[in-house]
VMD Tcl script that builds the backbone (N, CA, C; Angstrom):
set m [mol new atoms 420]
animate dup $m
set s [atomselect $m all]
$s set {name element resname resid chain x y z} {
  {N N UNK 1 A 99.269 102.691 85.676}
  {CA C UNK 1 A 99.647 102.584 84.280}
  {C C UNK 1 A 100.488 101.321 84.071}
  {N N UNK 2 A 100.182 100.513 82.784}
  {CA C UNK 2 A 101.070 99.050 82.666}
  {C C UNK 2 A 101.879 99.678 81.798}
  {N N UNK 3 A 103.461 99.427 82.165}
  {CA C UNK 3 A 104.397 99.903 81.405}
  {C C UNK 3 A 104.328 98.722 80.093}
  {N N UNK 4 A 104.864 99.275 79.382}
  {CA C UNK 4 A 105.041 97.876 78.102}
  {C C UNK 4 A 106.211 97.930 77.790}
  {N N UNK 5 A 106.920 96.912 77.320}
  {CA C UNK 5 A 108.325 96.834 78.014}
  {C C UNK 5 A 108.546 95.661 76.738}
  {N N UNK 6 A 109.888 95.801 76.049}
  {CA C UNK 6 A 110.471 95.170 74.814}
  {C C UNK 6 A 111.632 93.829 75.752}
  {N N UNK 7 A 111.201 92.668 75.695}
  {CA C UNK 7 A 112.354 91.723 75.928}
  {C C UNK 7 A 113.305 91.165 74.998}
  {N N UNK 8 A 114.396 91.895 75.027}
  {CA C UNK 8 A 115.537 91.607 74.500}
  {C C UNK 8 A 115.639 89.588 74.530}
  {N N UNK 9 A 116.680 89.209 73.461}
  {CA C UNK 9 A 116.547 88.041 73.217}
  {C C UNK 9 A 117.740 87.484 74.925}
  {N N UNK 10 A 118.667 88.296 74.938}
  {CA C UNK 10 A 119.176 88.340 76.221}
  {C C UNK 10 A 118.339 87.865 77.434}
  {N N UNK 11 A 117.361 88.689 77.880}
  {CA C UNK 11 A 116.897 88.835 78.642}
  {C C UNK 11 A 115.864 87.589 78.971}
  {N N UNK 12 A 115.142 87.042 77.728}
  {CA C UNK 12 A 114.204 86.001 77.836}
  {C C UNK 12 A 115.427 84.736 77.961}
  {N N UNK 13 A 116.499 84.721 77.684}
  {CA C UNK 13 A 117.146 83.500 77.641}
  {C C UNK 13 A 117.666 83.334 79.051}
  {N N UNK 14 A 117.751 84.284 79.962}
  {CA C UNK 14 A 118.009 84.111 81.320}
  {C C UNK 14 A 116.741 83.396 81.760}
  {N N UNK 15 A 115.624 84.002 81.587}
  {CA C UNK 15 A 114.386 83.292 82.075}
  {C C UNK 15 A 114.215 81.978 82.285}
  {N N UNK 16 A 114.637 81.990 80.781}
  {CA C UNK 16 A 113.952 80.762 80.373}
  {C C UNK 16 A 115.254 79.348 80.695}
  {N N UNK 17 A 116.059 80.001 80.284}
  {CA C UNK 17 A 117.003 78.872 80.714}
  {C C UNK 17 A 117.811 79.056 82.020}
  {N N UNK 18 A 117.138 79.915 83.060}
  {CA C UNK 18 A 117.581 80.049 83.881}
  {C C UNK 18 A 119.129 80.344 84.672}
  {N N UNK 19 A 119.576 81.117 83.827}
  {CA C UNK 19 A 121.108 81.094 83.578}
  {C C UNK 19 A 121.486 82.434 84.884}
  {N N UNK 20 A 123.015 82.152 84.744}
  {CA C UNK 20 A 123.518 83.134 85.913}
  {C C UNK 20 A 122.609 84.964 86.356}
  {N N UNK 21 A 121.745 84.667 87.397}
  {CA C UNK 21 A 121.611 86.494 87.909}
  {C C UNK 21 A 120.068 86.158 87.140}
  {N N UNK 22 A 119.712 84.987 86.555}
  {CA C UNK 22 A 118.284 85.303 86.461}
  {C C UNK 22 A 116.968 85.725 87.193}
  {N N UNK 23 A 117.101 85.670 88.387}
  {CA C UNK 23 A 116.583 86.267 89.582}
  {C C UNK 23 A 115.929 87.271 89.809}
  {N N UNK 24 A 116.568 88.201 88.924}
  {CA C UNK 24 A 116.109 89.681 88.849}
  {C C UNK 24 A 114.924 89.724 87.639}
  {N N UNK 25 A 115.929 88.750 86.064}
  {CA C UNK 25 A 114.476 89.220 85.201}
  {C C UNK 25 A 113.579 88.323 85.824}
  {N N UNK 26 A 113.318 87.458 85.944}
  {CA C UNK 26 A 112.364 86.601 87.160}
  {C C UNK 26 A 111.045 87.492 87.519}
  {N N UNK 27 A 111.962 88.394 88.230}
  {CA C UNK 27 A 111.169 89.355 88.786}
  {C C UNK 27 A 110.148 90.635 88.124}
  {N N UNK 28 A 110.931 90.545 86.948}
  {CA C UNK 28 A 110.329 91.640 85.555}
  {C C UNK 28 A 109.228 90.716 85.292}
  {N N UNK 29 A 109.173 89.226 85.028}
  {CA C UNK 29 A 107.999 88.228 84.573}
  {C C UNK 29 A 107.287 87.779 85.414}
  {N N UNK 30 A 107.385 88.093 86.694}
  {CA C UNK 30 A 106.560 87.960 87.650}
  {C C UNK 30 A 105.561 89.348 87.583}
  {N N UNK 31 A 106.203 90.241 87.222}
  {CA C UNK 31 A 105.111 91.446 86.636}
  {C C UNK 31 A 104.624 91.233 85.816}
  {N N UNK 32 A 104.482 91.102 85.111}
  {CA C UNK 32 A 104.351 90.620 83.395}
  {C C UNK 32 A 103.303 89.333 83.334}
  {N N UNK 33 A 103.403 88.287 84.617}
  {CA C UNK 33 A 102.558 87.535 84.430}
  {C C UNK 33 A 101.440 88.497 85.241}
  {N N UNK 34 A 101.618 88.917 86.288}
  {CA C UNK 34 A 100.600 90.254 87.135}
  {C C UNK 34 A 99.710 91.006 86.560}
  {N N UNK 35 A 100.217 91.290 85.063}
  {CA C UNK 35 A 99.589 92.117 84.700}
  {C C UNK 35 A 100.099 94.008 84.622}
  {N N UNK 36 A 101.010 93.637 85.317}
  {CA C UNK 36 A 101.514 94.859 85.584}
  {C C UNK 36 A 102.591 95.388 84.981}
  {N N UNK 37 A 103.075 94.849 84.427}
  {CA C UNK 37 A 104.041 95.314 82.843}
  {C C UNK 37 A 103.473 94.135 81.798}
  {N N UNK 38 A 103.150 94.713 80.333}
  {CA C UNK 38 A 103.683 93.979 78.912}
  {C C UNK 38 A 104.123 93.863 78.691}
  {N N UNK 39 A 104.810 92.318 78.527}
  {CA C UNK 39 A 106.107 92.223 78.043}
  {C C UNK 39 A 105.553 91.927 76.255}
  {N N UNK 40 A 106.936 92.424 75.103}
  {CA C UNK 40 A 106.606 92.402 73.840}
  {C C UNK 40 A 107.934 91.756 73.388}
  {N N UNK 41 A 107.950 90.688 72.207}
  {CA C UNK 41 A 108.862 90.265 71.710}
  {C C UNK 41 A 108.709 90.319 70.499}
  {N N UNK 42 A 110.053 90.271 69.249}
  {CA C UNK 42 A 109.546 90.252 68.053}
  {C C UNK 42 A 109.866 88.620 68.031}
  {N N UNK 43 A 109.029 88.030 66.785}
  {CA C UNK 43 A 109.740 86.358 66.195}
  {C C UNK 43 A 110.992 86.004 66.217}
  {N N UNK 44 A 111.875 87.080 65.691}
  {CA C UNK 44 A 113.264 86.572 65.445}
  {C C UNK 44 A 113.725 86.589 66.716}
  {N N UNK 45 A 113.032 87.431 68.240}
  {CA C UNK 45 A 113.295 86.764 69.528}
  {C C UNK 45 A 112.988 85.220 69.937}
  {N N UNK 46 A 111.923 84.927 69.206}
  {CA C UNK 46 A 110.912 83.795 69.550}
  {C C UNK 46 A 112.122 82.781 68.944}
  {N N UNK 47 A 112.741 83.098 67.722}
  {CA C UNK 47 A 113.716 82.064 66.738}
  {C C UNK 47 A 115.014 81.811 67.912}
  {N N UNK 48 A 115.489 82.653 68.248}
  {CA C UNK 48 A 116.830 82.800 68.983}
  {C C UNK 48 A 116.605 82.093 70.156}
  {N N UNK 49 A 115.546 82.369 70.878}
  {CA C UNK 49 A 115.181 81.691 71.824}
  {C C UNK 49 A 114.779 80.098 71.419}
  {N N UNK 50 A 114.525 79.615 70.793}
  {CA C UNK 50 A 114.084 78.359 70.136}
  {C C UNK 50 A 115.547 77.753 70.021}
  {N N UNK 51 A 116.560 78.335 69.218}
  {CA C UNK 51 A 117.609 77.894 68.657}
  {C C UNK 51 A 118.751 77.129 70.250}
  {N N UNK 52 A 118.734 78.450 71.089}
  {CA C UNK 52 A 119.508 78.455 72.353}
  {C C UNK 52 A 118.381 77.096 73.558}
  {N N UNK 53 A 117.573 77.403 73.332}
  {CA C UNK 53 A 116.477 76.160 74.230}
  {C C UNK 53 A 116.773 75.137 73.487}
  {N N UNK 54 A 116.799 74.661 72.114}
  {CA C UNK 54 A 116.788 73.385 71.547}
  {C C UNK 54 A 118.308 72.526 72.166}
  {N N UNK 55 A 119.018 73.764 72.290}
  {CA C UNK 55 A 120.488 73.162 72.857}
  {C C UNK 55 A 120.098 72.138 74.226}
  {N N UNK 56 A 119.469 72.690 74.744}
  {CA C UNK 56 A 119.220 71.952 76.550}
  {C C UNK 56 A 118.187 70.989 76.684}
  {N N UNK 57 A 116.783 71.431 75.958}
  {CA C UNK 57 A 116.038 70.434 75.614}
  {C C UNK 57 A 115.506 70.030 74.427}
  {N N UNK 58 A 114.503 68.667 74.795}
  {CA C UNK 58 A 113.905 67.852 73.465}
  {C C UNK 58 A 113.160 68.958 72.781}
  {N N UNK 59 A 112.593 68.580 71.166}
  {CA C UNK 59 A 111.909 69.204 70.875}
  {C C UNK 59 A 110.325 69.414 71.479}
  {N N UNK 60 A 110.082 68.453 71.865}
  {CA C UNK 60 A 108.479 68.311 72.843}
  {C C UNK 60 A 108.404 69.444 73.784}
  {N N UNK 61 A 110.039 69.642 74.752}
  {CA C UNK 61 A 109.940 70.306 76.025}
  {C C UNK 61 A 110.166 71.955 75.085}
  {N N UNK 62 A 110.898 72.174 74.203}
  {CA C UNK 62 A 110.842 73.429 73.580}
  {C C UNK 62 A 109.501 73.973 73.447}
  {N N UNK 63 A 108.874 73.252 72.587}
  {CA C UNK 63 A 107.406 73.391 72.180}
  {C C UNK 63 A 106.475 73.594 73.673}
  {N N UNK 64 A 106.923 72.928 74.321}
  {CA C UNK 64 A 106.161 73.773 75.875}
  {C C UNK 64 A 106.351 74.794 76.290}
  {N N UNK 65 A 107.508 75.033 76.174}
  {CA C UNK 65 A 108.245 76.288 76.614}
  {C C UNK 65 A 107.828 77.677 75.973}
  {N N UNK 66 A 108.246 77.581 75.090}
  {CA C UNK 66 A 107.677 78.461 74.180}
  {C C UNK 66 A 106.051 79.158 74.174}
  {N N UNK 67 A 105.118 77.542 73.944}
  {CA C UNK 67 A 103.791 77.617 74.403}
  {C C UNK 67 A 103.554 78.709 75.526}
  {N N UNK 68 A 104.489 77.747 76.533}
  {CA C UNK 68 A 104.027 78.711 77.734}
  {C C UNK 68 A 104.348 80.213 78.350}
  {N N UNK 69 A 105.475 80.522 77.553}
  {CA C UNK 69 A 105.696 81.474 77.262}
  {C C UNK 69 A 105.132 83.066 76.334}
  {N N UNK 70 A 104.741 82.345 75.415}
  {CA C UNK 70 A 103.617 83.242 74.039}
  {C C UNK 70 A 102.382 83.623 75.159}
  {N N UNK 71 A 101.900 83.080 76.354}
  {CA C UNK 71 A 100.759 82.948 76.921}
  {C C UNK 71 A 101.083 84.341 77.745}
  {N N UNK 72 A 102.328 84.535 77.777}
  {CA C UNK 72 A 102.665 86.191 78.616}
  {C C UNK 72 A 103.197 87.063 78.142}
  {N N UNK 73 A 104.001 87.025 76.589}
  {CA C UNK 73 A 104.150 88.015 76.008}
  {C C UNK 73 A 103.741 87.745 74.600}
  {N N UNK 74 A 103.705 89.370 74.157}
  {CA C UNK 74 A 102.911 89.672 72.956}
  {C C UNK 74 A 104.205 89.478 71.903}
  {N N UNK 75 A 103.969 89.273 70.647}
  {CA C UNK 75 A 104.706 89.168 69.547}
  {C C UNK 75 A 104.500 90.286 68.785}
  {N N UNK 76 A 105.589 91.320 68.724}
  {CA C UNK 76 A 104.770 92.216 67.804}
  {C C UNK 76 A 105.782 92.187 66.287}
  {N N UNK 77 A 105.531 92.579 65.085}
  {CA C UNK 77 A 106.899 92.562 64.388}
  {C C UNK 77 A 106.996 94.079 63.372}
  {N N UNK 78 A 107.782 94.256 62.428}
  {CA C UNK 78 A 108.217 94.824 61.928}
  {C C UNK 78 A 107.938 94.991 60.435}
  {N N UNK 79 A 107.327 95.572 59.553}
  {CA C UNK 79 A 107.055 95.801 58.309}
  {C C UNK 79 A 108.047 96.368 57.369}
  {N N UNK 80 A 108.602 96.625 56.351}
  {CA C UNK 80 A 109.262 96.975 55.288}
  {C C UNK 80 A 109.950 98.148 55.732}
  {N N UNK 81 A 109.052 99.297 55.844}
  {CA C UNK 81 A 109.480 100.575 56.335}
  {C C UNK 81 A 110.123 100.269 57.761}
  {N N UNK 82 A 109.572 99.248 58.774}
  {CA C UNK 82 A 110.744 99.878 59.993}
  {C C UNK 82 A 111.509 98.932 59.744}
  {N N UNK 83 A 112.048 98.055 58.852}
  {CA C UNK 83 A 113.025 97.454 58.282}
  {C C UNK 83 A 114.354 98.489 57.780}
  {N N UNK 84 A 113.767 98.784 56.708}
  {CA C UNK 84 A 114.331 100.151 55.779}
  {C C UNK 84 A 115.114 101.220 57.315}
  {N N UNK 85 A 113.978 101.770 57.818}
  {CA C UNK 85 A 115.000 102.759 58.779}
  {C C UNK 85 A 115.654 102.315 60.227}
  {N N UNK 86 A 115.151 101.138 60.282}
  {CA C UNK 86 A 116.264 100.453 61.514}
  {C C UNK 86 A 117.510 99.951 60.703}
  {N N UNK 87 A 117.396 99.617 59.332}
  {CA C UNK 87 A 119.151 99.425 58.964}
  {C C UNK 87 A 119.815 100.825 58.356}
  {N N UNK 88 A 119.107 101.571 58.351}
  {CA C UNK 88 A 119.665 103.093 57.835}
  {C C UNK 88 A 119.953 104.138 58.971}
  {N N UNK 89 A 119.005 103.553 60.463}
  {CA C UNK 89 A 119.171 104.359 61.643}
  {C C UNK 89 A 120.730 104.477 62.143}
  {N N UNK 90 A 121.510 103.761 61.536}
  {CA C UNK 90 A 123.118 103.465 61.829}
  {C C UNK 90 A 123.582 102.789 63.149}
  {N N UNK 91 A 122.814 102.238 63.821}
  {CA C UNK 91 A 123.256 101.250 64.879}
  {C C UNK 91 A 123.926 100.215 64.031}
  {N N UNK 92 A 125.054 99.866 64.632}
  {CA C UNK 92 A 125.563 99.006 64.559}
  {C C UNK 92 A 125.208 97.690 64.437}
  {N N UNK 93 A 124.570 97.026 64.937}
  {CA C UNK 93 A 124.109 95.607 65.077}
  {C C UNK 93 A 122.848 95.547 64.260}
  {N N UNK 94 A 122.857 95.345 63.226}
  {CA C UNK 94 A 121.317 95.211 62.509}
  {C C UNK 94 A 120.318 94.620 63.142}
  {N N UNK 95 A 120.162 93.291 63.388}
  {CA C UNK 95 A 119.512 92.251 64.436}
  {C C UNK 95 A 119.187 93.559 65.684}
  {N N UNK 96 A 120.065 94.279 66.324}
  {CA C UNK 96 A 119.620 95.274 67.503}
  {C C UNK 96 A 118.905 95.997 66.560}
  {N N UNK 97 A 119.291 96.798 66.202}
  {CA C UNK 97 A 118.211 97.846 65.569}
  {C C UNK 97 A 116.945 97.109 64.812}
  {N N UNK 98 A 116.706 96.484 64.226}
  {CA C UNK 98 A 115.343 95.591 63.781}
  {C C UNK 98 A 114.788 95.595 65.447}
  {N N UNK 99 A 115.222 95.061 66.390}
  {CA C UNK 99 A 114.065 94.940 67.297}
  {C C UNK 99 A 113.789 96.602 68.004}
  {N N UNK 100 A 114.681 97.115 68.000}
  {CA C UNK 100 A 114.689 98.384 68.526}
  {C C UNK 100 A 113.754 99.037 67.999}
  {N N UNK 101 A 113.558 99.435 66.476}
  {CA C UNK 101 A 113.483 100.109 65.964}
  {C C UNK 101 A 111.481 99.610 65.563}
  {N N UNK 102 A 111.469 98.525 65.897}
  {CA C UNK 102 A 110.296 97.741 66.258}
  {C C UNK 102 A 109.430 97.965 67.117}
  {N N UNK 103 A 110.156 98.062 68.253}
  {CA C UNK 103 A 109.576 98.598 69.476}
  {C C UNK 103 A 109.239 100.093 69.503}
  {N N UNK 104 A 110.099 100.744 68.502}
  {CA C UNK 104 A 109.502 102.125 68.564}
  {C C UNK 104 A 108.409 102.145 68.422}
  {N N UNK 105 A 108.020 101.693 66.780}
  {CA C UNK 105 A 107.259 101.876 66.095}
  {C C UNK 105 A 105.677 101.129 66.307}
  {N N UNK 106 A 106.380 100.277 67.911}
  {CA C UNK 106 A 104.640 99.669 68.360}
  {C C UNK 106 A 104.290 100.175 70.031}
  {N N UNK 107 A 105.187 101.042 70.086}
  {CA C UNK 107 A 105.148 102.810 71.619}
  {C C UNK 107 A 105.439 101.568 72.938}
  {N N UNK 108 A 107.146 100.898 72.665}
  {CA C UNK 108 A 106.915 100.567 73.811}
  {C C UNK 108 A 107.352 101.179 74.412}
  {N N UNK 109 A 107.773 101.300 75.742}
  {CA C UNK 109 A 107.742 102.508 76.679}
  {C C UNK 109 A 109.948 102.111 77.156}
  {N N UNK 110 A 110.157 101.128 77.564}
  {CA C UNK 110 A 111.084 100.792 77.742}
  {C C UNK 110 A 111.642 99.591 76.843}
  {N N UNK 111 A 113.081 99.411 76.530}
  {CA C UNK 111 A 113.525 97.844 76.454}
  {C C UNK 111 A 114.050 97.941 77.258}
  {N N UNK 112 A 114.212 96.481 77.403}
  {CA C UNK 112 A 115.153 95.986 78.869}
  {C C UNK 112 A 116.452 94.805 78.305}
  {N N UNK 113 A 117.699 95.054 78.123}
  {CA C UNK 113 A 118.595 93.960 78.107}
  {C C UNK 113 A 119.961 93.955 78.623}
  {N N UNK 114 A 120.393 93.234 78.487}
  {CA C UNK 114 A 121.729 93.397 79.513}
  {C C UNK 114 A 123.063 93.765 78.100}
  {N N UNK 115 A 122.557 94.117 77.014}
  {CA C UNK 115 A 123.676 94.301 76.247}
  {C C UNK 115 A 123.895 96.039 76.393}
  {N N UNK 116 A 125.284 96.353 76.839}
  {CA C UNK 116 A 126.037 97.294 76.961}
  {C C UNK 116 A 126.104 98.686 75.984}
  {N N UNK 117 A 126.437 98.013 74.725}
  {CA C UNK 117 A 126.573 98.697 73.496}
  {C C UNK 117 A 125.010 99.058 73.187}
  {N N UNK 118 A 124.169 98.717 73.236}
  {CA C UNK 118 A 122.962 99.012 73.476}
  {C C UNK 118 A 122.089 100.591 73.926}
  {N N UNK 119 A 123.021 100.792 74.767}
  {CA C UNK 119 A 121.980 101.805 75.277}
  {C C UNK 119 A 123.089 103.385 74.862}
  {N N UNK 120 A 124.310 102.890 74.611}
  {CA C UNK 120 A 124.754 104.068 74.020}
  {C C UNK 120 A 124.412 104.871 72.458}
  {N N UNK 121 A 123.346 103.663 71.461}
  {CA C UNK 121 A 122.215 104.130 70.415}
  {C C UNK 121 A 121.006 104.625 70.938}
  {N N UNK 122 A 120.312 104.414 72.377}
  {CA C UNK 122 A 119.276 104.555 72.353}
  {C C UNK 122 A 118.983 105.821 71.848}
  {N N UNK 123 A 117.552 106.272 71.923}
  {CA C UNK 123 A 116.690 107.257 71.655}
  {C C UNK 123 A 116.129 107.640 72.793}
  {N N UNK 124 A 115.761 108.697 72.645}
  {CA C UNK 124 A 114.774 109.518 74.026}
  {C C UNK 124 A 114.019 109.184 74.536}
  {N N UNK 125 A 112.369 108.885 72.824}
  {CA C UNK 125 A 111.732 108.207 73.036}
  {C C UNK 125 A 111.230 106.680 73.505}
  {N N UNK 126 A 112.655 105.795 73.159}
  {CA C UNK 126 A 112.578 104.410 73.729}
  {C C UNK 126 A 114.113 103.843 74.880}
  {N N UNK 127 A 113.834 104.237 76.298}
  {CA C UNK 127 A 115.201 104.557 76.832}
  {C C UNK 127 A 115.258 102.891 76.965}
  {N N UNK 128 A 116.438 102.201 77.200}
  {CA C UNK 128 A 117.168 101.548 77.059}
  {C C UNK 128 A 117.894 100.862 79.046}
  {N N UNK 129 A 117.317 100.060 79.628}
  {CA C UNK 129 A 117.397 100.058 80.501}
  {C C UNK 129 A 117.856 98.479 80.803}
  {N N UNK 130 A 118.862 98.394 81.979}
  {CA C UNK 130 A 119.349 96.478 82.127}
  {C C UNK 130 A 118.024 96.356 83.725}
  {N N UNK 131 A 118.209 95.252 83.050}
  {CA C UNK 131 A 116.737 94.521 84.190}
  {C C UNK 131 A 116.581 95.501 85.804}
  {N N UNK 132 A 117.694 95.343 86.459}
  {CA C UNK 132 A 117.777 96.390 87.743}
  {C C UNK 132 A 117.273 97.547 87.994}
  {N N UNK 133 A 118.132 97.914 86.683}
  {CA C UNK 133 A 117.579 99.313 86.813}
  {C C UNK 133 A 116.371 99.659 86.362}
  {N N UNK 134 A 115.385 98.881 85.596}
  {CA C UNK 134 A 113.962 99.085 85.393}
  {C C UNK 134 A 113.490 98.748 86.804}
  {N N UNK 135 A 113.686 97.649 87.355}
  {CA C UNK 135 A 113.313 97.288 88.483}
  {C C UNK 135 A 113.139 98.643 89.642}
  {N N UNK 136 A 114.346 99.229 89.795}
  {CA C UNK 136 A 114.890 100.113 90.613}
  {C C UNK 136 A 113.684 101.594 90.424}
  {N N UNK 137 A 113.367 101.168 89.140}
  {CA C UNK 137 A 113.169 102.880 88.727}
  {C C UNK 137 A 111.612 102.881 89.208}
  {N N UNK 138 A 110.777 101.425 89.158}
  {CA C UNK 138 A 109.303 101.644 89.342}
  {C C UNK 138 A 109.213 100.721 90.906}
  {N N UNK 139 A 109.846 99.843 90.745}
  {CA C UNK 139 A 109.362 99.535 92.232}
  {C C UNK 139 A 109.812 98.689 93.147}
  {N N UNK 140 A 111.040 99.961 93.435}
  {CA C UNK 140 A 111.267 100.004 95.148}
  {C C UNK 140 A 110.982 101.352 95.645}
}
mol reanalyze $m
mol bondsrecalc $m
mol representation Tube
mol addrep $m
């Protein structure tokens, strides 16, 4: 079974900009390029990530990045209604709940990010997991 799996804007910015302990999600996108997990992002991940990459590089090398990136995960987004009940669901962080509440509503199975406050909203149906411990849970 391919898990499908929500990348937090956290999580792709280790990747991609290779920042402290990236090693591990590394290892989540080494599945992901495998075939063996989906990774799913919404746009306003794709924006954040754009904004934080433009800091380090040109616009040419962004535009690669990105490119090459879209080539392994899916973009999925959010319509009116899971707008409406991800800011009424009462999480705190609007921006969190829009992607959260996103991912419900397109059956991903896990998110994965390293934010804390995070997983004390989750839901049943979409558990809330930091890179390791997804790692930990399917395969070692």
């Amino acid at each position: 079974m391919v898990f499908k799996v929500f990348l937090d804007a956290n999580i792709c910015l280790d990747f991609i900009l290779q920042r402290k302990g990236f090693e591990i999600v590394d290892s989540i996108f080494e599945r992901i390029v495998k075939g063996e997990v989906g990774g799913y992002v919404t746009p306003s991940i794709v924006h954040i990530i754009s904004y934080y990459t433009k800091r380090v590089h040109s616009d040419e090398v962004l535009r690669q990045i990105l490119l090459k990136f879209l080539t392994v995960v899916e973009v999925i987004d959010c319509n009116h209604e899971i707008a409406v009940t991800a800011i009424a669901s009462g999480m705190l962080d609007v921006e969190d709940a829009l992607q959260y509440y996103t991912a419900i509503h397109h059956k991903i199975d896990y998110f994965i990010t390293h934010d804390k406050l995070f997983r004390k909203a989750c839901l049943p149906n979409l558990p809330v997991l930091y890179p390791a411990d997804f790692l930990a849970l399917f395969y070692n």
